[in-house]
C-alpha positions in Angstrom: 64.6 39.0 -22.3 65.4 34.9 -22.4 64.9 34.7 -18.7 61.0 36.4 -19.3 60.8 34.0 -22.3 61.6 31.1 -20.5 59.6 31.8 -17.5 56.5 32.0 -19.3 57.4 29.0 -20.8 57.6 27.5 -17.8 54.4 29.1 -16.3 52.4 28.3 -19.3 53.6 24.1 -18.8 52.6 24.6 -15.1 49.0 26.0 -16.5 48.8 23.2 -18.8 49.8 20.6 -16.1 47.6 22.0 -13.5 44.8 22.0 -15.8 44.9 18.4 -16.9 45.2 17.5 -13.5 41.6 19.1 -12.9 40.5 17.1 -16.4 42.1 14.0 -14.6 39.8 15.0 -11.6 36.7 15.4 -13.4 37.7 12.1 -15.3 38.3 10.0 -12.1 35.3 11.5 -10.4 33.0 10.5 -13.0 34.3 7.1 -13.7 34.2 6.0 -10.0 30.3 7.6 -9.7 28.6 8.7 -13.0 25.2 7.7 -12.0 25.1 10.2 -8.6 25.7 13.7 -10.3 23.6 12.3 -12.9 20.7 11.1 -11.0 20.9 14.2 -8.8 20.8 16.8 -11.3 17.6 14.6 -13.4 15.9 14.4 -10.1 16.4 18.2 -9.0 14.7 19.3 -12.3 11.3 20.8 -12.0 11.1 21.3 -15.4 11.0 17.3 -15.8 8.7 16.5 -12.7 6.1 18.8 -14.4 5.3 16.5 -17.0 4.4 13.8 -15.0 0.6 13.2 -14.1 -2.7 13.9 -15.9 -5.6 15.9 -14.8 -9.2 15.3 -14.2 -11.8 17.7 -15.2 -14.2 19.1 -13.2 -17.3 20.5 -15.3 -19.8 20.6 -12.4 -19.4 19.7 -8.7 -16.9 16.3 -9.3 -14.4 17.3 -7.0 -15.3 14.9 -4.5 -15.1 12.3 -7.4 -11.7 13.5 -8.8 -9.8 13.4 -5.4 -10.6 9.7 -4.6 -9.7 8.8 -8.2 -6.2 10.6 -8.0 -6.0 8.9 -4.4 -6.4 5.3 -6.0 -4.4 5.8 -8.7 -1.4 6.4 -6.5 -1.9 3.0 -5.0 0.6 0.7 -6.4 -0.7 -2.2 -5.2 -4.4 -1.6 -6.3 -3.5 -0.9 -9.4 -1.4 -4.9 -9.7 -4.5 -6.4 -7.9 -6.6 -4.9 -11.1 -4.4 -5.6 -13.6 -4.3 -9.4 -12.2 -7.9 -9.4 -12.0 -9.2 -8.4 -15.1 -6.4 -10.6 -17.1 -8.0 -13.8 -14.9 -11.6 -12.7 -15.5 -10.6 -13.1 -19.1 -9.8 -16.2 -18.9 -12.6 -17.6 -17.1 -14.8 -15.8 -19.8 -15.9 -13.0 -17.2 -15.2 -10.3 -19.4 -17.8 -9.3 -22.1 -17.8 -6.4 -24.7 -15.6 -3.2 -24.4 -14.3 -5.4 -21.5 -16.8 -5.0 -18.9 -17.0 -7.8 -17.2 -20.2 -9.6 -17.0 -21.6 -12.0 -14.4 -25.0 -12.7 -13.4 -25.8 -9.9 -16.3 -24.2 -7.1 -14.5 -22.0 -5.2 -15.6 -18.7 -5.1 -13.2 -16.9 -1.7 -12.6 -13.2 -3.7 -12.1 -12.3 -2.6 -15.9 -13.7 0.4 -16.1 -11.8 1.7 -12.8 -8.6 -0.3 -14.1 -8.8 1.9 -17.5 -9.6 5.2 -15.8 -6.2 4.5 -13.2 -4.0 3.2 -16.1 -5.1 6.9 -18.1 -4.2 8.9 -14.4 -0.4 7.2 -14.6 0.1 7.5 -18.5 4.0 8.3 -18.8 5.6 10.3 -20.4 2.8 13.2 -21.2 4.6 16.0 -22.4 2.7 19.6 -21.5 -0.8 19.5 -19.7 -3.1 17.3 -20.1 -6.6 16.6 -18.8 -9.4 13.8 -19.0 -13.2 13.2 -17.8 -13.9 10.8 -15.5 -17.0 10.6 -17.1 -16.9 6.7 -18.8 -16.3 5.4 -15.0 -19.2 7.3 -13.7 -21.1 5.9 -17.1 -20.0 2.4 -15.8 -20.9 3.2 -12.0 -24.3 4.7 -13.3 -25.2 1.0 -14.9 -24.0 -0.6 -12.2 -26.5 0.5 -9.6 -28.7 1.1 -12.5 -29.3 4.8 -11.0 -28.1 8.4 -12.4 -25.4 9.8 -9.6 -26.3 12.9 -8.7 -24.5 16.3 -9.7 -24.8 18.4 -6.6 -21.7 18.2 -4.1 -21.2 14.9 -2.4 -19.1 13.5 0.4 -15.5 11.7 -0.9 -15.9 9.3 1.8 -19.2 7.8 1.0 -18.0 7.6 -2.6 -15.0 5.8 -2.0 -17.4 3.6 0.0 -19.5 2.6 -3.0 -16.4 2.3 -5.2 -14.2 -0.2 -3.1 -17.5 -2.2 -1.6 -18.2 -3.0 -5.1 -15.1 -3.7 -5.7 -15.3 -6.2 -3.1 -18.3 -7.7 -4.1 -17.2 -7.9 -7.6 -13.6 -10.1 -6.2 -15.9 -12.2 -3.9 -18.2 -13.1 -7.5 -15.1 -13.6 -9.9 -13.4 -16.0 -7.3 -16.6 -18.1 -6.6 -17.3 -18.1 -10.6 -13.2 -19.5 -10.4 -14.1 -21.8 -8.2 -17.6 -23.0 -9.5 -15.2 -23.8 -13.0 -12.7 -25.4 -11.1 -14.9 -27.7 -9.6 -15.8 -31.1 -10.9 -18.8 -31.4 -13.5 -21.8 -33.6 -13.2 -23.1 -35.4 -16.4 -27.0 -36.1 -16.0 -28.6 -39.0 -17.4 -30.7 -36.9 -19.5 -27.3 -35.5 -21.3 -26.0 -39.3 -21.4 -29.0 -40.3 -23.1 -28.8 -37.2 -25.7 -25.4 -37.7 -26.4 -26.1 -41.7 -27.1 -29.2 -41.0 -29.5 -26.9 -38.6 -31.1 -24.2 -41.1 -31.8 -26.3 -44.3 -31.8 -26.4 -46.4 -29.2 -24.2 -49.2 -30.6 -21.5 -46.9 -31.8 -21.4 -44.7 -29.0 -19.4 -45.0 -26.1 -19.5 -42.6 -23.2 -16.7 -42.5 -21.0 -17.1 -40.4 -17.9 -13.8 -39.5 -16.2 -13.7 -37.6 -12.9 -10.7 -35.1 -12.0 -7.7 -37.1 -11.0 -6.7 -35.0 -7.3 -4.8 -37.2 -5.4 -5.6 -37.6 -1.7 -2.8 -35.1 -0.1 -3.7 -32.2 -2.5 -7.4 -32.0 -1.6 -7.9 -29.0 0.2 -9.8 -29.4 3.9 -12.9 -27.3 4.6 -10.5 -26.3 7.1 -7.9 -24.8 4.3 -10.9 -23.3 2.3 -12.3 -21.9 5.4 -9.2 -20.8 6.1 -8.1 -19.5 1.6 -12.0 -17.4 1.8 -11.1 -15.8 5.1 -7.9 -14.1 4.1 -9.2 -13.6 0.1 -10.3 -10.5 -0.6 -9.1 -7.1 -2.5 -6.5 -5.1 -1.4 -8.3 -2.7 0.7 -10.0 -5.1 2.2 -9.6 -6.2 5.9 -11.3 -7.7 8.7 -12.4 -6.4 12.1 -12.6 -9.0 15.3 -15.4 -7.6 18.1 -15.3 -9.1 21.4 -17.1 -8.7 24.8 -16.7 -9.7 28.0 -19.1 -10.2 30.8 -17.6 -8.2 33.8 -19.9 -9.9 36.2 -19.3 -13.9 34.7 -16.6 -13.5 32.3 -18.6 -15.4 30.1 -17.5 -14.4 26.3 -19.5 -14.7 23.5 -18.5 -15.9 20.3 -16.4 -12.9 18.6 -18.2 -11.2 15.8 -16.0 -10.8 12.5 -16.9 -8.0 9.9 -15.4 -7.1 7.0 -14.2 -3.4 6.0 -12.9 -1.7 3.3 -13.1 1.9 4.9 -11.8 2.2 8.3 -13.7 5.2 9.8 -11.9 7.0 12.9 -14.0 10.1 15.2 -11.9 12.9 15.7 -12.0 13.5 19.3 -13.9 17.2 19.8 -11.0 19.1 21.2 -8.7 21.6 19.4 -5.9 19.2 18.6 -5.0 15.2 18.6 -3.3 12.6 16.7 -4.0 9.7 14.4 -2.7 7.7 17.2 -5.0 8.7 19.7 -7.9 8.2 17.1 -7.3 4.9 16.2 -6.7 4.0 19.7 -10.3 5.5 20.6 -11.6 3.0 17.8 -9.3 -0.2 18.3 -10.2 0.1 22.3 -11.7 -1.5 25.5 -14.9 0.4 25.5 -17.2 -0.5 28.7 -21.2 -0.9 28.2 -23.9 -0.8 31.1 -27.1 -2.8 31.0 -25.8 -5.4 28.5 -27.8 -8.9 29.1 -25.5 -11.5 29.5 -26.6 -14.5 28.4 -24.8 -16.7 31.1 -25.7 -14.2 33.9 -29.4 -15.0 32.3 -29.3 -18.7 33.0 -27.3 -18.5 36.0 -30.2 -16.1 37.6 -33.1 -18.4 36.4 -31.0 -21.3 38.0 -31.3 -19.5 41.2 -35.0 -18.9 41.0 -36.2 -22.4 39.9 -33.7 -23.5 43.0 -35.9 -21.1 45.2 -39.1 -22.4 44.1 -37.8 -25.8 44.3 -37.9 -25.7 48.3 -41.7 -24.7 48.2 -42.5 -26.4 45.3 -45.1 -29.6 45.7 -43.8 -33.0 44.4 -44.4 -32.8 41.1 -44.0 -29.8 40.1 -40.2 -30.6 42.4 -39.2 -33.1 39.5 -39.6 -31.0 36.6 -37.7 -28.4 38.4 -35.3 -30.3 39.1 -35.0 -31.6 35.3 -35.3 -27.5 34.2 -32.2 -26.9 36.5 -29.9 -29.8 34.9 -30.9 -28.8 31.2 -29.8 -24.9 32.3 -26.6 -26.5 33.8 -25.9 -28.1 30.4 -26.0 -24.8 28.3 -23.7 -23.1 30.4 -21.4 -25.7 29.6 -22.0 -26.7 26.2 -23.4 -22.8 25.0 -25.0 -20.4 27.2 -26.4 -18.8 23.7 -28.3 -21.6 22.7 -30.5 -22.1 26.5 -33.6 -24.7 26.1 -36.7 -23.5 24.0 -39.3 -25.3 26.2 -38.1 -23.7 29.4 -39.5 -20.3 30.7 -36.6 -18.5 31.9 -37.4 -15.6 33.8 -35.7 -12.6 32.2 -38.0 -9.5 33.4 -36.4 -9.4 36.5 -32.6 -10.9 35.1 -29.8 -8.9 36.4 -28.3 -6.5 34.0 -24.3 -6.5 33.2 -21.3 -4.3 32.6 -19.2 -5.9 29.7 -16.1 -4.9 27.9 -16.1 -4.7 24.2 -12.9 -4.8 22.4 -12.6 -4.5 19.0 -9.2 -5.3 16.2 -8.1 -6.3 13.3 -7.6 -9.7 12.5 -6.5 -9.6 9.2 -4.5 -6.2 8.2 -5.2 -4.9 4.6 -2.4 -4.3 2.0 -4.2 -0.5 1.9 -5.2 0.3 4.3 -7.7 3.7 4.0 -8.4 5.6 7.2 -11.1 7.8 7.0 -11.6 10.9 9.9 -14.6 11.3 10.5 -15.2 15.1 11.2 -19.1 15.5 11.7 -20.5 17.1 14.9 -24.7 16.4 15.1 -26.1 18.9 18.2 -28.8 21.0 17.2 -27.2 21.6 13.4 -24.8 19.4 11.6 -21.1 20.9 11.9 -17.4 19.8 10.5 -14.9 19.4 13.4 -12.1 21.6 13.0 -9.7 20.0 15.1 -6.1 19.6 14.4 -5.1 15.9 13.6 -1.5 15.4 13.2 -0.2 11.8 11.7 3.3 10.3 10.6 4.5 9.5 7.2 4.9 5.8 8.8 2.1 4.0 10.5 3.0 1.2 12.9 0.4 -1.4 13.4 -0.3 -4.6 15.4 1.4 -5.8 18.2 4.4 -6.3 19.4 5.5 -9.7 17.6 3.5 -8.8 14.5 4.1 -5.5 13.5 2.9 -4.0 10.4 4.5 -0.9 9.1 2.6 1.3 6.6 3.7 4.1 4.0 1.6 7.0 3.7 0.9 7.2 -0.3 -2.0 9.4 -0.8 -4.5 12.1 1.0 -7.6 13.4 0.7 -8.1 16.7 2.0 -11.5 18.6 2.6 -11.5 22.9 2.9 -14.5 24.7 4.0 -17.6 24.0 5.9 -20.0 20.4 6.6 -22.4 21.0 3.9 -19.7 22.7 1.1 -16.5 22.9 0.4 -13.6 21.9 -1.5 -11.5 18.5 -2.0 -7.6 18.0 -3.6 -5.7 15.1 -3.5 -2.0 14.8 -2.7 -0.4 11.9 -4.2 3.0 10.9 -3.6 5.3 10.8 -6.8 6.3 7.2 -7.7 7.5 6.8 -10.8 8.5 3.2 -11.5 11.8 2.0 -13.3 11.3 1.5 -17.0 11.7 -2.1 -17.7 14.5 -2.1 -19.9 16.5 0.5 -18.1 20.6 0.0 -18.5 21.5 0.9 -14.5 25.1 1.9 -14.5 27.4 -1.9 -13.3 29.1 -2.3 -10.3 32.8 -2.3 -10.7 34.2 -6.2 -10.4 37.8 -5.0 -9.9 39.7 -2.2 -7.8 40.5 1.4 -10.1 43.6 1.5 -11.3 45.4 4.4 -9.1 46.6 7.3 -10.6 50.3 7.5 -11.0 52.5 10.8 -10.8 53.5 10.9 -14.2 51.4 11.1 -17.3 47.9 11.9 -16.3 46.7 11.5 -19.8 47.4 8.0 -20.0 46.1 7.1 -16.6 43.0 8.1 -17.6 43.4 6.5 -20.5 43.8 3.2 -18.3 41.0 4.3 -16.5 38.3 4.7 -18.8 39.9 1.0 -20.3 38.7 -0.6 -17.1 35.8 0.7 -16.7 34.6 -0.6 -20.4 35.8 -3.7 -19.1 34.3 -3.9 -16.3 31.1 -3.0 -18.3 31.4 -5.7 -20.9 32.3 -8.7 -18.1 29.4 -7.2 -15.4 25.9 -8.4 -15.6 23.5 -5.5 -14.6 21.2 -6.3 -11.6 18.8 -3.4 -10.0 21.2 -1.8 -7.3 24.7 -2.1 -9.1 24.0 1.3 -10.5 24.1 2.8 -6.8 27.2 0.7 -5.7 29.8 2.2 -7.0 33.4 1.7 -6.1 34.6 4.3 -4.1 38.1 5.0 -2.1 37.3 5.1 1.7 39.5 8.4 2.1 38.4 10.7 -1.3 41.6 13.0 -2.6 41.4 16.1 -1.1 41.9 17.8 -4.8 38.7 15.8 -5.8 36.8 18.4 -3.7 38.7 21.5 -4.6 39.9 21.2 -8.3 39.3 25.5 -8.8 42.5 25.7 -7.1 44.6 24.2 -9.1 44.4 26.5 -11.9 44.6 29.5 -9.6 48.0 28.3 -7.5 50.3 26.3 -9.6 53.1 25.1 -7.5 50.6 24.2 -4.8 48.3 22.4 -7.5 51.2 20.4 -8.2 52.8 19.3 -5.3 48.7 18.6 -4.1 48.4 16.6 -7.1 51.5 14.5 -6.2 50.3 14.0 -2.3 46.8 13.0 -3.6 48.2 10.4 -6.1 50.7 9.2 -3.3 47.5 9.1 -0.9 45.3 7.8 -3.1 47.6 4.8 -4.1 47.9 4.1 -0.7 44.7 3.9 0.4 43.2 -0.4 0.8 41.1 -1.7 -1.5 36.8 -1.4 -0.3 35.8 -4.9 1.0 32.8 -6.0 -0.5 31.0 -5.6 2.7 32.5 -1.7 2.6 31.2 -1.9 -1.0 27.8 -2.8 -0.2 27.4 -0.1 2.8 27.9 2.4 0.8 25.5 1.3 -2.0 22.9 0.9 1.0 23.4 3.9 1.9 23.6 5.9 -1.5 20.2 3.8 -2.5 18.7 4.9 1.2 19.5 8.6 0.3 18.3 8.8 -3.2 15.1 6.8 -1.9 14.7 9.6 0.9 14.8 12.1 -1.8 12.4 10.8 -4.1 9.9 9.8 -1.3 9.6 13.6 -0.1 8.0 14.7 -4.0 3.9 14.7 -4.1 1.6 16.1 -6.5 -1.0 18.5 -4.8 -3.9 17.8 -7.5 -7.1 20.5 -7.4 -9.3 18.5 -10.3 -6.7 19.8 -13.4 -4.5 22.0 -11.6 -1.4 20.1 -10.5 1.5 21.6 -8.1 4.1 20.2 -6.6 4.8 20.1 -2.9 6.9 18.1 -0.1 6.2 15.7 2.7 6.3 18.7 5.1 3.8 20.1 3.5 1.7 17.2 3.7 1.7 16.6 7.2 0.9 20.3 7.5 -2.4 19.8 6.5 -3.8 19.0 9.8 -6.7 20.9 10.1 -7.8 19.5 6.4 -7.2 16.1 6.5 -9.8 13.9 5.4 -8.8 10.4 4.4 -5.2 8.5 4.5 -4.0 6.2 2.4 -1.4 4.0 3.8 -0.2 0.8 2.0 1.9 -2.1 3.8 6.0 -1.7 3.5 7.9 -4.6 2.0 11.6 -5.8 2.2 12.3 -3.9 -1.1 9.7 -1.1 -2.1 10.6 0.2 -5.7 11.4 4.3 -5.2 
């Protein structure tokens, strides 16, 4: 009977042992990385990314409306550009009642889409909730002064309207900044009414003109230069060039702006965003073009021709017609003598090569496909288009890479049909968020005798290590840990299942665990890099599949799955550090 008594004794201390050992584990495991089970378990909850966007409503045929205003609400750096905007358009006294900005007596549509985006990424919204995207068509409607019609419309062509006048609205609010800026001219008719006012022998008017010293007036060159490169975030600029196969005479290049960058889809069952930008952004070749040098080159060689047959006088005014062409070709070959007849019905005609870029790359850029077929009856172009989650632009040495954020997709036939929006889930940091510190000194390792009060110790450096730490952005992803992990951090179940082999594990993985080096802080830093790189790949693949109110959620895969519906991409330009 003692011997039983004292062997359950001694089992039950083993049980005890063993399972403060697994506490010790737990303990350990969440003092070297609190903030990874954490932020795993809050981002794996479905229950917490359903309460995350608002709905539109869609009492007629709005669908087409509701997409693109989902799409631009995902836009991170539209939505900065209007908050920048509007606060500046205050300030220069742009902004009238109910802030709508007024210039020229127009009402602008900056704040109105501004409030309608801000409404789309209210947080937190607990349950569902829905709004009309009626007081932005109410603004649109007095914009262009006309009603916008209820039947079903194309998405495209109303993201058109919206961004163009957003465009047109930046171009007016900076020249307005500018016209303030600028210096003021006092007439003599305000001199003299400011004198009479005062009386002439009291008054004195002193007329003071901006002090800008010599090295910070800006060139026309620099405000050439400041114009060129201003404009809205969608906004980007488009460089066409040709070249004269026969001459190689090329004209000046022709710059136009866009806003929309429209792509054909290619009629053939499948292709790839690739392929259709390179169809637009290509050498194309055009016969029968009239070349303006091959013009004055063949008029040179007839007025030679009729030189030799000519009479005297008519010889010297040839001969003057011949020098003058000779000029233009040299100076401008576009710009050829008014007074002289050239003789252009029987001018050769030329093949040239027309290339067309970009010249200045958007921060969004929005890439529409362009699906419609006109034979004998309009059709929609069912073809496959398959596109990346990353967009590589430009050339070699300036390479732009792009983020897919948002898409626009179009089910059912030319004339009819139905549009969603997917939207990418970014949900920014709040701004006074505590992120979890970085640990400024090595864990104190865990001895083989007391576990209780090594934990103790434990928990006592990491509250020191909070109080001395400042907090920075990424120190909650760096955490300090061991380059070899225990190998009883991984299975603490069999502790309390084996005791003798609990223990003497225990004992190895404290011996092992003391004996491991100390991270570097280059170690240190890899490892946040790479826990910040994984959590970022996790939260990029979560997007909102938005039907007008109906919200689901689904996954990158299933984005790029929708070949055969895609309508228009939303890409915006990476940075060094993109927020998750």
């Amino acid at each position: 009977m003692p011997p039983q008594s004292s062997a359950s004794a001694a089992k039950g201390v083993t049980l005890a042992y063993a399972a403060t050992a697994s506490l010790a584990a737990v303990t350990l495991v969440y003092v070297f990385g609190p903030t990874w089970f954490i932020d795993t378990s809050a981002e794996g909850s479905s229950k917490h990314r359903k309460k995350g966007v608002v709905g539109l409503a869609n009492p007629a045929n709005d669908c087409f409306i509701n997409s693109i205003l989902q799409a631009l609400a995902g836009l991170e750096d539209l939505r900065t550009y209007l908050s920048q905007r509007t606060s500046a358009a205050r300030q220069c006294g742009g902004l009238g009642g109910d802030d709508e900005i007024m210039i020229d007596r127009k009402p602008f549509l900056m704040a109105a889409l501004k409030d309608i985006l801000d409404k789309l990424n209210e947080r937190p919204i607990s349950g569902r909730k829905t709004i009309s995207n009626r007081p932005f068509l109410n603004a649109l409607e007095r914009v262009f002064r006309k009603r916008i019609s209820r039947a079903q419309q194309d998405a495209h062509e109303f993201l058109q309207v919206v961004v163009e006048t957003l465009a047109e609205e930046h171009h007016r609010l900076r020249k307005l900044e500018r016209e303030d800026n600028s210096p003021r001219v006092l007439s003599q008719q305000a001199i003299e009414e400011v004198l009479e006012e005062a009386g002439e022998e009291e008054a004195t008017v002193v007329i003071e003109p901006p002090r800008l010293e010599d090295e910070e007036k800006p060139s026309v060159e620099q405000r050439q230069q400041e114009s060129e490169f201003d404009g809205i975030p969608l906004e980007g600029r488009l460089v066409s060039e040709i070249e004269c196969q026969t001459c190689q005479f090329t004209p000046k290049p022709t710059v136009s702006t866009f806003v929309v960058l429209t792509l054909p889809v290619p009629q053939k069952s499948s292709t790839s965003l690739s392929e259709c930008i390179e169809g637009t952004l290509s050498t194309e070749y055009i016969d029968g073009f009239k070349c303006a040098k091959c013009t004055l080159l063949h008029a040179i060689t007839t007025f030679q021709l009729r030189h030799a047959s000519a009479r005297p006088e008519k010889r010297q005014e040839l001969e003057d017609w011949i020098s003058r062409l000779q000029q233009a070709i040299e100076m401008d070959p576009e710009k050829p003598p008014n007074d002289i007849d050239l003789p252009e019905k029987d001018a050769p005609r030329s093949r040239i090569a027309k290339r067309t870029r970009i010249q200045d790359y958007p921060d969004i850029i929005a890439l529409h496909l362009s699906r419609s077929i006109y034979d004998t009856y309009s059709r929609k172009n069912g073809a496959k288009v398959s596109f990346e989650e990353m967009l590589q632009m430009g050339g070699i040495l300036d390479r732009k890479r792009y983020r897919l954020l948002c898409m626009v997709t179009h089910k059912g036939g030319h004339d009819s049909g139905h549009y969603e929006c997917f939207r990418r889930q970014i949900v920014a940091r709040p701004p006074f968020a505590l992120p979890t510190p970085v640990p400024s000194s090595p864990a104190t390792p865990l001895p083989s005798t007391p576990l209780n009060a090594s934990t103790v110790r434990l928990s006592e450096s990491s509250q020191a290590t909070d109080a001395s730490t400042p907090f920075s952005e990424n120190s909650r992803l760096s955490v300090n840990v061991p380059t070899r992990s225990p190998s009883w951090l991984t299975n603490s179940d069999a502790a309390t299942k084996d005791t003798p082999r609990s223990s003497i594990a225990l004992q190895h993985a404290s011996a092992e665990f003391s004996r491991s080096p100390t991270p570097t802080p280059s170690e240190l830093e890899k490892q946040a890099k790479a826990a910040k790189k994984l959590k970022k790949k996790r939260a990029n693949d979560r997007w909102w599949r938005i039907s007008d109110d109906k919200i689901k959620e689904a996954r990158t895969s299933d984005v790029l799955g929708m070949q055969k519906e895609v309508y228009v991409l939303f890409y915006q330009r990476e940075r060094d550090e993109d927020p998750i």
